[in-house]
VOKOL-993494 format. One record per residue (C-alpha): residue in one letter; x, z, y. Coordinates in Angstrom, 3 decimals. Example, Ala and Ser with C-alpha at 12.3 -4.5 7.8 and 13.67 -1.06 7.14 Angstrom:
{residu->A&u->12.300&w->7.800&v->-4.500}
{residu->S&u->13.670&w->7.140&v->-1.060}
END
This chain:
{residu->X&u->84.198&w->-61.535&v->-100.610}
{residu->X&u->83.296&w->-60.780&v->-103.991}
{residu->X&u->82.231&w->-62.430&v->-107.243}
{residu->X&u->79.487&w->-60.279&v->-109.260}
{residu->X&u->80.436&w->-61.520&v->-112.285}
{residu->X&u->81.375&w->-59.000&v->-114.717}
{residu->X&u->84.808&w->-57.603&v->-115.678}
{residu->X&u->84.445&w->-58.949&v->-119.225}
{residu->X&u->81.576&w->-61.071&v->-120.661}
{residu->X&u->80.548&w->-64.462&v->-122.219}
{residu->X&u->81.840&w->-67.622&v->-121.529}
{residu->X&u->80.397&w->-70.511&v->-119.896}
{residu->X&u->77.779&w->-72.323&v->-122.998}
{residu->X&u->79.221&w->-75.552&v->-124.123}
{residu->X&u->81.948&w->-76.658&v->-125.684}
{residu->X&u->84.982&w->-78.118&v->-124.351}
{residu->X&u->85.007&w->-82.206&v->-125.994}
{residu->X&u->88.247&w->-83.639&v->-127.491}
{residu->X&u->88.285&w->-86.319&v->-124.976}
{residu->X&u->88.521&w->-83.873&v->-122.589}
{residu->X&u->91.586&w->-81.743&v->-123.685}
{residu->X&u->93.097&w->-84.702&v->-125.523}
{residu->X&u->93.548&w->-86.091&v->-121.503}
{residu->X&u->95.219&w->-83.412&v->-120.246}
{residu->X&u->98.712&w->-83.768&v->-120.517}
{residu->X&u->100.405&w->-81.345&v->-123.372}
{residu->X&u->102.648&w->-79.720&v->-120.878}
{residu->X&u->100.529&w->-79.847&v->-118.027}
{residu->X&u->100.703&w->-75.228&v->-118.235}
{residu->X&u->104.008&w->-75.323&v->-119.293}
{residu->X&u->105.356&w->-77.554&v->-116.200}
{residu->X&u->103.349&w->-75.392&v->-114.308}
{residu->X&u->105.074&w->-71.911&v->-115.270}
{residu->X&u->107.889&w->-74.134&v->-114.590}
{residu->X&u->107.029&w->-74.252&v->-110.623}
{residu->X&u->106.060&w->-70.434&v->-110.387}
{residu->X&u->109.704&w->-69.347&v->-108.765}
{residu->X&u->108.668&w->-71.416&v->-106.034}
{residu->X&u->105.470&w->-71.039&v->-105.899}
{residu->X&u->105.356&w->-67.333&v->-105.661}
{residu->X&u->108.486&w->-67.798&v->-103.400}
{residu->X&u->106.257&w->-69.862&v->-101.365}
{residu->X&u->102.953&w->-67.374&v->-101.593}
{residu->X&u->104.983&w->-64.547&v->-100.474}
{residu->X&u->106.476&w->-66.086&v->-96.933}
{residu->X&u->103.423&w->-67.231&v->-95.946}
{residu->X&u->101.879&w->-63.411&v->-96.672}
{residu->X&u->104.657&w->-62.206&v->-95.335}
{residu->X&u->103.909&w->-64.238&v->-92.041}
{residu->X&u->100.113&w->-64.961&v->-91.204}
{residu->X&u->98.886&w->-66.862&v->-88.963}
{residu->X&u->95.148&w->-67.033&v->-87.450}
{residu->X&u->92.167&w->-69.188&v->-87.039}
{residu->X&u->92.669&w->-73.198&v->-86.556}
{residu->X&u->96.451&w->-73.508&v->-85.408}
{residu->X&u->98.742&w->-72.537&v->-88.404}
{residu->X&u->102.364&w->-74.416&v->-87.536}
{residu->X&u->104.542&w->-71.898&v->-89.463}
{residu->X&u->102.001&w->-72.307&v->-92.553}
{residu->X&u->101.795&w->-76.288&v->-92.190}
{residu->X&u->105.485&w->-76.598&v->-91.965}
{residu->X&u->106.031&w->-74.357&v->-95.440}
{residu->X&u->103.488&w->-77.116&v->-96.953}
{residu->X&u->105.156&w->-79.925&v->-95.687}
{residu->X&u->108.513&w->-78.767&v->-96.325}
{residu->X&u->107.040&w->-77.738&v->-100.032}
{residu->X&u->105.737&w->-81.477&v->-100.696}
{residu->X&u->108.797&w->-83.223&v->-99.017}
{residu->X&u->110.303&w->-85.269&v->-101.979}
{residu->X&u->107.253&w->-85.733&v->-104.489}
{residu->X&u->105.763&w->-88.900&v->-102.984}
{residu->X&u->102.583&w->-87.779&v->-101.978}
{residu->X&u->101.319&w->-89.419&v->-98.808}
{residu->X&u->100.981&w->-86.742&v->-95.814}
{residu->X&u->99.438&w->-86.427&v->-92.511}
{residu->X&u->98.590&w->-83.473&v->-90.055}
{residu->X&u->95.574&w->-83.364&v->-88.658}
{residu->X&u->95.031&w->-83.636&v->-84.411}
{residu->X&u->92.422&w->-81.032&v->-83.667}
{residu->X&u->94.310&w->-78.458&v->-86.017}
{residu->X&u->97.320&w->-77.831&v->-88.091}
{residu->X&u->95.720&w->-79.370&v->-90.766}
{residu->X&u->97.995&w->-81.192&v->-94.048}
{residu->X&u->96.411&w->-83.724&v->-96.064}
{residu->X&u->97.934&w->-85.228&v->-98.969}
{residu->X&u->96.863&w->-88.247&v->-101.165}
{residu->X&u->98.473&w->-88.111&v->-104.859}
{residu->X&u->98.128&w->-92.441&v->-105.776}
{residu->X&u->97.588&w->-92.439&v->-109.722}
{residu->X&u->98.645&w->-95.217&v->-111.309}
{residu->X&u->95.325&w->-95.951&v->-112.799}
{residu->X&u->92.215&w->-97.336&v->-111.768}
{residu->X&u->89.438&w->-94.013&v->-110.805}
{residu->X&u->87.699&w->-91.688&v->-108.762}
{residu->X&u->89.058&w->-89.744&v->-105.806}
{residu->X&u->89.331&w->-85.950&v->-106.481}
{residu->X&u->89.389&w->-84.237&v->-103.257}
{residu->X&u->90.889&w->-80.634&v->-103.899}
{residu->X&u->90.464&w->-77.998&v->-101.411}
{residu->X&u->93.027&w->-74.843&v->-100.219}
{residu->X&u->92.612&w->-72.459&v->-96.994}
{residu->X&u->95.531&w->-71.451&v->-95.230}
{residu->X&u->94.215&w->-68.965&v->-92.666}
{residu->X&u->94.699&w->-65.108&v->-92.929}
{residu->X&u->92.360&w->-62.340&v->-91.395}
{residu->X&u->93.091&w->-60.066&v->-87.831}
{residu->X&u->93.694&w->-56.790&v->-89.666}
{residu->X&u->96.609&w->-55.086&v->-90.059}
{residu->X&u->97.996&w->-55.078&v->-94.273}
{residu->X&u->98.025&w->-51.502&v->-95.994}
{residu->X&u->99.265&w->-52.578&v->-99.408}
{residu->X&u->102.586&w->-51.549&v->-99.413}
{residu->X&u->103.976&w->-54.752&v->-101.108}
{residu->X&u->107.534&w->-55.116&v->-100.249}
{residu->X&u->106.276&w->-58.558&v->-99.251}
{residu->X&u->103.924&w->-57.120&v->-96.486}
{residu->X&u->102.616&w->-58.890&v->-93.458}
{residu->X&u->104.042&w->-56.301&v->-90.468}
{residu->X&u->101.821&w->-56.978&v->-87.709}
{residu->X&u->97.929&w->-57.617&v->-86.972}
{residu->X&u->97.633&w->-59.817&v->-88.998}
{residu->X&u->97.023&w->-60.597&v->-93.012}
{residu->X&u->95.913&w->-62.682&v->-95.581}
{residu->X&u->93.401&w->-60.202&v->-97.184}
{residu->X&u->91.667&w->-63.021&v->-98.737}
{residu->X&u->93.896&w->-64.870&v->-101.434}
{residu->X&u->94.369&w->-67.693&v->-98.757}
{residu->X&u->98.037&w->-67.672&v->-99.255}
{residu->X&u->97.754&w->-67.992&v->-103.098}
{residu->X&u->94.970&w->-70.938&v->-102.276}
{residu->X&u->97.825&w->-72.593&v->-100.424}
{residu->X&u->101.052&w->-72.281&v->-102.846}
{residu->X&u->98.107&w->-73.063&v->-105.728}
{residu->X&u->97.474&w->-76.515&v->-103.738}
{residu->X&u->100.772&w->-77.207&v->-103.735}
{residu->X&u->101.728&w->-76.633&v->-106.955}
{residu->X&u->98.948&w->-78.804&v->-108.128}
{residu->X&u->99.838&w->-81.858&v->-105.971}
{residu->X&u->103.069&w->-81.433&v->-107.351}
{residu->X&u->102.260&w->-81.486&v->-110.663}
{residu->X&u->100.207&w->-84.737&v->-110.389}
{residu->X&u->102.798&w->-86.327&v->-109.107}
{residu->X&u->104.790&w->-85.150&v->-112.024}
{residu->X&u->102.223&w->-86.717&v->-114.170}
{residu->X&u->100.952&w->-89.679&v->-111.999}
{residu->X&u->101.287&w->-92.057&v->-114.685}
{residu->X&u->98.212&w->-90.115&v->-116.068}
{residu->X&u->96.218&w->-89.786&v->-113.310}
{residu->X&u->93.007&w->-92.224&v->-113.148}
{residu->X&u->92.465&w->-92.524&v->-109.491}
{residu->X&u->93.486&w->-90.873&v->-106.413}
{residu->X&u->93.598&w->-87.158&v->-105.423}
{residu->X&u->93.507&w->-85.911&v->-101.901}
{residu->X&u->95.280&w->-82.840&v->-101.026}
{residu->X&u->92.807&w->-80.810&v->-98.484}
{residu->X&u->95.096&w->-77.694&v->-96.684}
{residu->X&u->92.909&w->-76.412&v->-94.085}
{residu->X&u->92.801&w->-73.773&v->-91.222}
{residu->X&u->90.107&w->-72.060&v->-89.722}
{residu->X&u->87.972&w->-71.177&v->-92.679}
{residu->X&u->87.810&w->-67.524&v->-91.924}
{residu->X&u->85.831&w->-68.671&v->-88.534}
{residu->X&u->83.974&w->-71.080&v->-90.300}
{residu->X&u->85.602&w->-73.788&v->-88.386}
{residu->X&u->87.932&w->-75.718&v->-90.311}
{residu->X&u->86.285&w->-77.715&v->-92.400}
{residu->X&u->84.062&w->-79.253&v->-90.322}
{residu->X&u->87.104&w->-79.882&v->-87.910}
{residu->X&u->88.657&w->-81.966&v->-90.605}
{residu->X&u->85.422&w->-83.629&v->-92.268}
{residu->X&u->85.296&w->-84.657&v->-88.747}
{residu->X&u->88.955&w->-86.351&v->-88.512}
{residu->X&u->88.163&w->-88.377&v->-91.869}
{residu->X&u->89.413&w->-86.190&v->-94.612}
{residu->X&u->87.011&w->-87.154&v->-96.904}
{residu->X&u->88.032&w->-91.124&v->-97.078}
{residu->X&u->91.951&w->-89.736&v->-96.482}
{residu->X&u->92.275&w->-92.046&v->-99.769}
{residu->X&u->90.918&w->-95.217&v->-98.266}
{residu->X&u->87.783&w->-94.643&v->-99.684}
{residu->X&u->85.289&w->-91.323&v->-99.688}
{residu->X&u->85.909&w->-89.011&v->-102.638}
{residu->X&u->84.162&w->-88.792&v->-105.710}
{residu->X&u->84.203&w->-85.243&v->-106.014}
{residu->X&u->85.364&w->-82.081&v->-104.848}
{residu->X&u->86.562&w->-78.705&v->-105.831}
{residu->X&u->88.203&w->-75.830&v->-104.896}
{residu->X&u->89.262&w->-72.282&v->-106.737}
{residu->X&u->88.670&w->-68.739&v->-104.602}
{residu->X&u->90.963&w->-65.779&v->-105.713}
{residu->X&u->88.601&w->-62.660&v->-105.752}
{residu->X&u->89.693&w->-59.373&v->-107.811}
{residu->X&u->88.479&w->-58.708&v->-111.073}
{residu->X&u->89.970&w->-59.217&v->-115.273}
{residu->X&u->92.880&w->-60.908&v->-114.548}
{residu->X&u->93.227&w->-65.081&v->-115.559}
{residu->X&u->89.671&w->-65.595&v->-115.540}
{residu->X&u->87.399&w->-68.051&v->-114.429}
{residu->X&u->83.750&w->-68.472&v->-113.043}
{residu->X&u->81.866&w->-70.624&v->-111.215}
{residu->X&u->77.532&w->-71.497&v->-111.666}
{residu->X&u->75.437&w->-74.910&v->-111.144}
{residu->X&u->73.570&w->-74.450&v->-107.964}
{residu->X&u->73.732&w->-72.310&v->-104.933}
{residu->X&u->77.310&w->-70.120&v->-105.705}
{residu->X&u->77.485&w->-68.802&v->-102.172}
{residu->X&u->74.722&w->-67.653&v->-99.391}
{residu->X&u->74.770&w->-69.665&v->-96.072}
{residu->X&u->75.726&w->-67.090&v->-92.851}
{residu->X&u->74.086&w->-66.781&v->-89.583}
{residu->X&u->75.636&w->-64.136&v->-86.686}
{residu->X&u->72.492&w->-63.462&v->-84.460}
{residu->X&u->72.531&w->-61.011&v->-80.867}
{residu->X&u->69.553&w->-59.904&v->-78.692}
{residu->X&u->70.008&w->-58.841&v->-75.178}
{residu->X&u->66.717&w->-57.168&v->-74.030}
{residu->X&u->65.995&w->-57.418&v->-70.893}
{residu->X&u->63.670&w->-54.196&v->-69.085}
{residu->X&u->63.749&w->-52.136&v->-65.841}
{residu->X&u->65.648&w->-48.928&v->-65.646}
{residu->X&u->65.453&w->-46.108&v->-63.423}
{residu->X&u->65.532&w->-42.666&v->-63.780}
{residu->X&u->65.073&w->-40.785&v->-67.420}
{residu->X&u->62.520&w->-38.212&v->-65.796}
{residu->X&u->60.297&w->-40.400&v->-64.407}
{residu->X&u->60.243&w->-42.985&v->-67.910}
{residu->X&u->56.300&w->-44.705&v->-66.906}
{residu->X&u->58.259&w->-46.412&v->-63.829}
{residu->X&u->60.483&w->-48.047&v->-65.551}
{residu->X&u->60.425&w->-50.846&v->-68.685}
{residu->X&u->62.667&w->-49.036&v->-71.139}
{residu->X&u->64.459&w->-51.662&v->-73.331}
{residu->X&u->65.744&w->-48.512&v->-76.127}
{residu->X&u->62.271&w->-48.171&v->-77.651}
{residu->X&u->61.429&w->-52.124&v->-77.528}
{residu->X&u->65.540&w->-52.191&v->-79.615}
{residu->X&u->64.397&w->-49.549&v->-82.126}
{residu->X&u->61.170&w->-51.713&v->-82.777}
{residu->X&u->63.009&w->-54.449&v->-83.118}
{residu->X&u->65.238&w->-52.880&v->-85.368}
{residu->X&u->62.142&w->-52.418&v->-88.017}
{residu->X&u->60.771&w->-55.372&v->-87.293}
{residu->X&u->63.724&w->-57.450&v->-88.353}
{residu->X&u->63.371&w->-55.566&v->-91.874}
{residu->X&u->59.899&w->-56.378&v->-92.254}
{residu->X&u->60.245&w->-59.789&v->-91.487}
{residu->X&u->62.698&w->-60.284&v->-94.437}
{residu->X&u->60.187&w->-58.533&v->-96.956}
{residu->X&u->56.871&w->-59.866&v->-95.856}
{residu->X&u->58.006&w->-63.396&v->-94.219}
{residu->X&u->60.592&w->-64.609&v->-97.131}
{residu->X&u->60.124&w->-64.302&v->-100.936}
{residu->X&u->61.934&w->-62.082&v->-102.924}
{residu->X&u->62.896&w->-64.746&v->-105.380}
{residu->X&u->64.975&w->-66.791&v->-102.204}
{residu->X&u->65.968&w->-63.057&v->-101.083}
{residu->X&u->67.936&w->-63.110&v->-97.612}
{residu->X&u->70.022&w->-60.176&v->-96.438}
{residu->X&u->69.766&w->-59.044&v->-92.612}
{residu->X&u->71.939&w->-56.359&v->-91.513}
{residu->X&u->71.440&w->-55.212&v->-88.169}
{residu->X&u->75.231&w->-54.032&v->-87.313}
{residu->X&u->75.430&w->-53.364&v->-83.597}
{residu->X&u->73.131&w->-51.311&v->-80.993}
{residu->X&u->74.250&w->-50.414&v->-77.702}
{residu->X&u->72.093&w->-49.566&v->-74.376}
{residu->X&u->72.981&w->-47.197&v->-71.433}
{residu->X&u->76.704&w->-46.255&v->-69.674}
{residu->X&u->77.839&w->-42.938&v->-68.949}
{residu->X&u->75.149&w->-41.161&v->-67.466}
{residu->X&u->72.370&w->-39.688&v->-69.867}
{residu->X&u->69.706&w->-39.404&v->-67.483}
{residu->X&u->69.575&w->-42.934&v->-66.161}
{residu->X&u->67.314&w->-45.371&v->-68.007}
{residu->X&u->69.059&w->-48.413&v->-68.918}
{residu->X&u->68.251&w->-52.099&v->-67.598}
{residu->X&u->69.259&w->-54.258&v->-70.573}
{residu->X&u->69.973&w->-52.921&v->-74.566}
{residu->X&u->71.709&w->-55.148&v->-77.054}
{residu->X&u->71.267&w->-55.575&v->-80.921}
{residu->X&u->73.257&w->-57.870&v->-83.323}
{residu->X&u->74.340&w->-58.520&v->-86.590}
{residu->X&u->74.752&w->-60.871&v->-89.645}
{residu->X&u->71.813&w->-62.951&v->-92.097}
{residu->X&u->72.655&w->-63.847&v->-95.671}
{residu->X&u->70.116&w->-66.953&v->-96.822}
{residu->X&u->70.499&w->-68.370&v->-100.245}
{residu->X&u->68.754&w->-71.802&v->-99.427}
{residu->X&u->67.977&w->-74.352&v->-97.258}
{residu->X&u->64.713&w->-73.565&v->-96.787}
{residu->X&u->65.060&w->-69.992&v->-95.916}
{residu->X&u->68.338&w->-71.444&v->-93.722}
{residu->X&u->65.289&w->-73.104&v->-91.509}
{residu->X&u->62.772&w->-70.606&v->-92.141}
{residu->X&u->65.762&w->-68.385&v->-90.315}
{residu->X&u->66.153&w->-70.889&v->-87.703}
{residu->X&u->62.283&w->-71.512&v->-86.603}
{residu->X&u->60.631&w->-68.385&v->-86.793}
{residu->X&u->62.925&w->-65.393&v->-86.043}
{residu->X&u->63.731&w->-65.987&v->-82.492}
{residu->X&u->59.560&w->-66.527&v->-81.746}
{residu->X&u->59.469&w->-62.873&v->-83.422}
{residu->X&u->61.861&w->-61.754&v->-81.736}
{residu->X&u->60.467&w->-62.491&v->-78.008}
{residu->X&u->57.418&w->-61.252&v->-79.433}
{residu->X&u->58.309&w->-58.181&v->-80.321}
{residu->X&u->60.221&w->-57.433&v->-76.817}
{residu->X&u->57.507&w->-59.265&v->-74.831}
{residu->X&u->54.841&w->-56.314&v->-76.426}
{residu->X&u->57.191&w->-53.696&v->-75.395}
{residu->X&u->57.017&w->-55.385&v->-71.588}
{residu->X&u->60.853&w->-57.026&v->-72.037}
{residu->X&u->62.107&w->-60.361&v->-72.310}
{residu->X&u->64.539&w->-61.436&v->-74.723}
{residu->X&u->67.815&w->-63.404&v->-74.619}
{residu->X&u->68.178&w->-64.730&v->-78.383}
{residu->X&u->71.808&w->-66.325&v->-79.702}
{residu->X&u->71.398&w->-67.211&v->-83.641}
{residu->X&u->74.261&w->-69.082&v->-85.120}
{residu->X&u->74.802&w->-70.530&v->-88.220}
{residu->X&u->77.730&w->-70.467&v->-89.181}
{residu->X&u->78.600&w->-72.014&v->-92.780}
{residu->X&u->75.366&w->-72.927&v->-94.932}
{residu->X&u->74.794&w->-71.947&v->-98.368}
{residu->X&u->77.544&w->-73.438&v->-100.905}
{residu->X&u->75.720&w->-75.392&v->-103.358}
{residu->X&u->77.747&w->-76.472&v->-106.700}
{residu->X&u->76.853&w->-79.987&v->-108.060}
{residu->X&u->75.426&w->-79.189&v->-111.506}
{residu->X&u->77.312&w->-82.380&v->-113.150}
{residu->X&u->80.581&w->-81.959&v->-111.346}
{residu->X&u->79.945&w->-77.919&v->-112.693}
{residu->X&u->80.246&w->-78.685&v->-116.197}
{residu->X&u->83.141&w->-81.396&v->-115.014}
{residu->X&u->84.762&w->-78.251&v->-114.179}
{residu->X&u->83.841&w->-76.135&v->-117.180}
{residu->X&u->85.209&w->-78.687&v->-119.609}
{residu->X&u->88.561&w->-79.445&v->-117.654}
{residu->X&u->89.295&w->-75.648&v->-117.733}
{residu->X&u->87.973&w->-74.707&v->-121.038}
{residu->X&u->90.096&w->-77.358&v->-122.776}
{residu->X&u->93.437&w->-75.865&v->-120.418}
{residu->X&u->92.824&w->-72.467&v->-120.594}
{residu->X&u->90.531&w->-71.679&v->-123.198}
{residu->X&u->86.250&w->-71.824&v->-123.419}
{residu->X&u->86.782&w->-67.963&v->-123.781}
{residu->X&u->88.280&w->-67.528&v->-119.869}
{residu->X&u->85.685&w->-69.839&v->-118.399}
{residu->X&u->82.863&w->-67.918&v->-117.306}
{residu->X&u->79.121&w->-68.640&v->-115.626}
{residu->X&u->78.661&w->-66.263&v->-112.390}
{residu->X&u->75.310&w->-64.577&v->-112.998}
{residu->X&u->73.982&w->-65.332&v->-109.740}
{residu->X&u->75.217&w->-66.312&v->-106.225}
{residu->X&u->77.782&w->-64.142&v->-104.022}
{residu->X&u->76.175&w->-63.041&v->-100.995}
{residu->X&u->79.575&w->-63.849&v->-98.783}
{residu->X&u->80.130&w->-67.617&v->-97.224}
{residu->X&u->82.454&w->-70.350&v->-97.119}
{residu->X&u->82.742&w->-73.238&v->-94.998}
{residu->X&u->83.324&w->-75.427&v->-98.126}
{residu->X&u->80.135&w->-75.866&v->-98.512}
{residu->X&u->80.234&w->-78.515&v->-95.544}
{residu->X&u->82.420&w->-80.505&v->-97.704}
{residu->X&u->79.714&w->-79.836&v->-100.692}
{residu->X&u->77.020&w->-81.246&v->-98.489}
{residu->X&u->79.167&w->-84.621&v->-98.338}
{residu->X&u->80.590&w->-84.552&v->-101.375}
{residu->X&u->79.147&w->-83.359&v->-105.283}
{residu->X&u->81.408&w->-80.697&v->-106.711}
{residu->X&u->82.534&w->-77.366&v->-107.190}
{residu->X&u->83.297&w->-74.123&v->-105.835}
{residu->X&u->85.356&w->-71.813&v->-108.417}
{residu->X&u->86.373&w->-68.409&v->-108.747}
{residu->X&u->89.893&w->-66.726&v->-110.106}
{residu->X&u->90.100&w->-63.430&v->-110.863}
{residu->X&u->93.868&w->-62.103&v->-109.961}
{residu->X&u->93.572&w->-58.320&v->-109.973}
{residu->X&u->97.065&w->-57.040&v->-111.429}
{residu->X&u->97.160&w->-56.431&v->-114.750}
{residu->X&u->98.352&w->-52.520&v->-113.876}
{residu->X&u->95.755&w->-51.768&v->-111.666}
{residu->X&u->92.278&w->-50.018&v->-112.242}
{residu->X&u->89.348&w->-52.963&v->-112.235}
{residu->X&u->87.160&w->-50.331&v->-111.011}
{residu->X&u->89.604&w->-49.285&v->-108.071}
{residu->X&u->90.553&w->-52.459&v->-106.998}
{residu->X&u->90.065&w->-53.274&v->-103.412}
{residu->X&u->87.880&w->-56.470&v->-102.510}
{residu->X&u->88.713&w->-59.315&v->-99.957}
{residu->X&u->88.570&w->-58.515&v->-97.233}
{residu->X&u->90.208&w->-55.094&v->-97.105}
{residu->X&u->93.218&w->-54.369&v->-95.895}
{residu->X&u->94.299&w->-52.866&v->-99.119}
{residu->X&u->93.776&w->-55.733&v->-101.596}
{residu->X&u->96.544&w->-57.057&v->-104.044}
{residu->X&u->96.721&w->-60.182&v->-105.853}
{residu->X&u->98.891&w->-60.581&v->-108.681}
{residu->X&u->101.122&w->-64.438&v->-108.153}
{residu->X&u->101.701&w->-65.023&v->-111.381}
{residu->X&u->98.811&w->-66.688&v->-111.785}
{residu->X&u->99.532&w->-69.193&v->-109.191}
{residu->X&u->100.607&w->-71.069&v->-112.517}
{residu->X&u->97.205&w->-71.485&v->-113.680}
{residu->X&u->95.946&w->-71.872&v->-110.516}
{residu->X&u->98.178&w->-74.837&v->-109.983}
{residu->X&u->97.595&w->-76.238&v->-113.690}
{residu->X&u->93.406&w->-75.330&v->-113.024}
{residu->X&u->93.276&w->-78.156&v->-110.119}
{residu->X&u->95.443&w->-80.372&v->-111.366}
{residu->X&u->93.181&w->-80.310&v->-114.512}
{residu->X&u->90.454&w->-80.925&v->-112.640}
{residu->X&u->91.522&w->-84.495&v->-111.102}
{residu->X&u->93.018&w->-85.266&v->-114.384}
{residu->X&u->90.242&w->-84.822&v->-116.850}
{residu->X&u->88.092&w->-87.432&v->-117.710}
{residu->X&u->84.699&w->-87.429&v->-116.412}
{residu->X&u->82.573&w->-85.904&v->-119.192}
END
């Protein structure tokens, strides 16, 4: 997952008000360079051991074990390793929920860090900097609870990466963890790009993802004798093209989706034998809520359609698995201000337009107004233009910016609302 915002470029319009930065505590980036040792200490044994999907124990001890001490309320969660921590201010306020994945991806690491995950498994995604970043900003408000308006709830979850997770613990209550639902929430995505930068948009930030499979159901028999059979390969191929025309004649190019047909298999062995069944899936990209339904009500009527004219039937699965992550336009420029006045209006940066990947935060964005941002963390040393993206097996992150990170969403519950 990528941001397409560009390596260099203007900064988010506005200007950062006094209020804002006079708020933030004076040392709120020095304590934080003050916690890097452990944070990267922490980053680097949870990259060095990943762990998969919803049950994380190794990763939800580390965070435990990393919070044990600062007064922060904690729980674990029943349906998944889940930590939640609530950070009590000692003055009257909202509650700032503030979001970090823990979950790493089944591939095996080809980075060569000395650090390296040796196994199947690895966090290719920045999820291990989202989790030592999370804890170094609920330790910082604790530091500076006697500044803190209102409450801040500590969200560590698993399962992201199969778009599970956040439902799973909007489900056990996270949300009112405080004692009362949150104001607002916000969470910060590593991607690569100019390092120590910042960017984030009002409105829809990331597409919503459906996974969608066809199995077509026809007669085989044998490949010389083609009219006595119902062959399901031609009705696939149509269906193939028909899947592309439905995204550029049934949905405006101004709410664009992207459908990628990604799989296509039919027939065994034997290459004169017609097949019964043939088998098509892949992945949608929608940017709203209305193409989300337009998704959901027409395609799989088009898509018995189009096998029933070829003489098939059709067995349709269409899943949706996160919706489209829609930043709240006030809670945005919330954001903007809090970070321009910590790190400077020249790092804080308005994406151009959405990213086409997902993120199962937007579940908590659909209860709860706020904010999904993105930190660019590409090491200084390395080629912009070479760098490897999430996802691949051969990205780097650089940790030192786990400090800003940290100081980034601490800022963000401790800044007044603008």
């Amino acid at each position: 997952m990528t941001d397409p915002a560009p390596t260099s470029g203007a900064p988010v319009a506005g200007r950062t008000t006094d209020r804002t930065a006079d708020a933030l505590p004076s040392t709120l980036r020095s304590d934080a360079q003050g916690l890097l040792p452990d944070l990267v200490r922490l980053r680097r044994e949870i990259h060095r051991d990943p762990e998969l999907g919803m049950h994380l124990p190794r990763t939800q001890q580390r965070v435990l074990e990393a919070l044990e001490g600062t007064g922060i309320e904690l729980r674990t969660g029943d349906a998944l390793s889940s930590v939640i921590g609530v950070v009590r201010g000692a003055h009257p306020g909202p509650v700032t929920l503030l979001r970090g994945d823990m979950d790493a991806l089944p591939m095996r690491e080809r980075t060569g860090l000395d650090f390296a995950a040796d196994g199947e498994a690895m966090h290719a995604c920045g999820h291990d900097l989202h989790v030592a970043g999370l804890v170094g900003a609920g330790r910082l408000l604790a530091q500076h609870r006697d500044q803190l308006h209102g409450d801040v709830v500590l969200m560590f979850q698993p399962g992201e990466e199969v778009g599970d997770g956040a439902q799973a613990m909007l489900a056990e209550g996270v949300v009112a963890a405080a004692g009362r639902p949150a104001d607002a929430a916000f969470a910060i995505h590593v991607v690569p790009g100019e390092y120590g930068y910042v960017s984030t948009r009002p409105g829809t930030i990331m597409a919503g993802s459906f996974e969608f499979s066809v199995r077509i159901h026809g007669r085989g028999g044998h490949a010389s004798a083609p009219h006595l059979t119902i062959d399901p390969i031609p009705v696939a191929a149509q269906l193939v093209t028909a899947l592309q025309s439905f995204v550029t004649r049934r949905v405006s190019v101004f709410d664009p989706v992207v459908l990628s047909v990604t799989q296509l298999q039919a027939g065994g062995v034997a290459r004169n034998v017609v097949p019964d069944t043939a088998e098509i899936a892949g992945s949608i990209r929608v940017l709203s809520r209305e193409t989300q339904e337009l998704v959901e009500t027409v395609l799989p009527g088009l898509i018995r359609d189009v096998c029933a004219a070829g003489g098939c039937t059709a067995t349709v699965e269409l899943a949706l698995l996160c919706p489209t992550t829609v930043n709240d336009p006030a809670e945005t420029e919330h954001a903007r201000a809090a970070l321009g006045a910590l790190l400077g209006e020249d790092r804080v940066w308005e994406s151009p337009a959405p990213v086409m990947g997902s993120e199962d935060f937007s579940y908590v964005l659909q209860e709860v107004p706020g904010t999904l941002l993105f930190l660019r963390a590409t090491p200084p040393e390395v080629d912009l233009e070479a760098a490897a993206p999430n996802h691949s097996p051969e990205v780097v992150f650089d940790d030192r910016v786990l400090a800003d990170q940290a100081a980034a969403l601490a800022a963000l519950a401790l800044a007044p609302r603008v």
